[in-house]
C-alpha positions in Angstrom: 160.8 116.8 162.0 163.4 114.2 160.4 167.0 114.2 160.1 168.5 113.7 156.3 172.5 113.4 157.3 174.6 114.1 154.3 178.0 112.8 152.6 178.9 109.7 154.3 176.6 109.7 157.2 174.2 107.1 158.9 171.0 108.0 161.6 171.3 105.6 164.1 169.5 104.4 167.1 170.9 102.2 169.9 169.0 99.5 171.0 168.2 98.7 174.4 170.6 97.3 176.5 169.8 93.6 177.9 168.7 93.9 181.9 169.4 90.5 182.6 172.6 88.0 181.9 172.6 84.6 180.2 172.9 83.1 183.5 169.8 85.1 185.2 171.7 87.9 186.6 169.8 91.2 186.8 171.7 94.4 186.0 171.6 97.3 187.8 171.5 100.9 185.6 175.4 101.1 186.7 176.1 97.9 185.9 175.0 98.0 182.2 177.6 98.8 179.6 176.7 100.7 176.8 174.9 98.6 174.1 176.9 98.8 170.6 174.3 97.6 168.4 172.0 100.4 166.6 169.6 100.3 163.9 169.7 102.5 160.8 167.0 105.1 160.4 168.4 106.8 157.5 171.6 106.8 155.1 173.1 109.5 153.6 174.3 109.6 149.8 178.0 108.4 150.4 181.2 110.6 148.9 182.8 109.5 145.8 185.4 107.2 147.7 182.6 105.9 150.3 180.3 103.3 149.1 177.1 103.1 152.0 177.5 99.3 152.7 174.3 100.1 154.9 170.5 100.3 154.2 167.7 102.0 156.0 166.2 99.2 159.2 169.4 97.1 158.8 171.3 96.1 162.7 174.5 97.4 163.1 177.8 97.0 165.0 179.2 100.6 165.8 182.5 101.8 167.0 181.9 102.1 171.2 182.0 105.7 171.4 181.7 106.4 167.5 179.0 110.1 166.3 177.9 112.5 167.4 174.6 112.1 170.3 171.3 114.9 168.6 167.8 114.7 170.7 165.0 115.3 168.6 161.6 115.6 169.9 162.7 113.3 173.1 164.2 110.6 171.3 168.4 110.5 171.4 169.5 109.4 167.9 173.3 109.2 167.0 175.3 110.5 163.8 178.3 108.2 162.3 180.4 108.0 159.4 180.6 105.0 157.6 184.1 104.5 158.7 182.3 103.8 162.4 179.7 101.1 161.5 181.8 97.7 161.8 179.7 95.4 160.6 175.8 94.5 159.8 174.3 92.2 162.4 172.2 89.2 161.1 
């Protein structure tokens, strides 16, 4: 089963949160905020006043509590708008 979002919506999927500081520290489950960066499965068509500035496998920056959370088949995937991704990461 695959998801095809529509209009101006992106399939995302957060990455993993780091476990460890730059300094060494290990973090506990608590002590982990939620990771902000997500790759792009899949990209919907865009609206006529929404150009996708996104392509499928690109890393992006998205809005901290941005979508809507949809578990398929075990895996948690995430549904934005465009107006919620904040910038490609490189």
């Amino acid at each position: 089963m695959t998801i095809k979002p529509l209009q101006d919506r992106v399939v995302v999927k957060m990455t993993e949160a780091e476990e460890t500081t730059q300094s060494g520290i290990i973090l506990t489950g608590s002590a982990k905020e939620k990771p902000e960066i997500a790759e792009v499965l899949e990209v919907g068509p865009g609206k006529a006043d929404v150009t996708m500035g996104v392509e499928k496998g690109d890393k992006v920056l998205i809005s901290k509590y941005a979508g809507t959370t949809v578990k398929l088949e075990g895996v948690e995937y995430i549904i934005v708008k465009m107006d919620d991704i904040l910038a490609v990461v490189k």
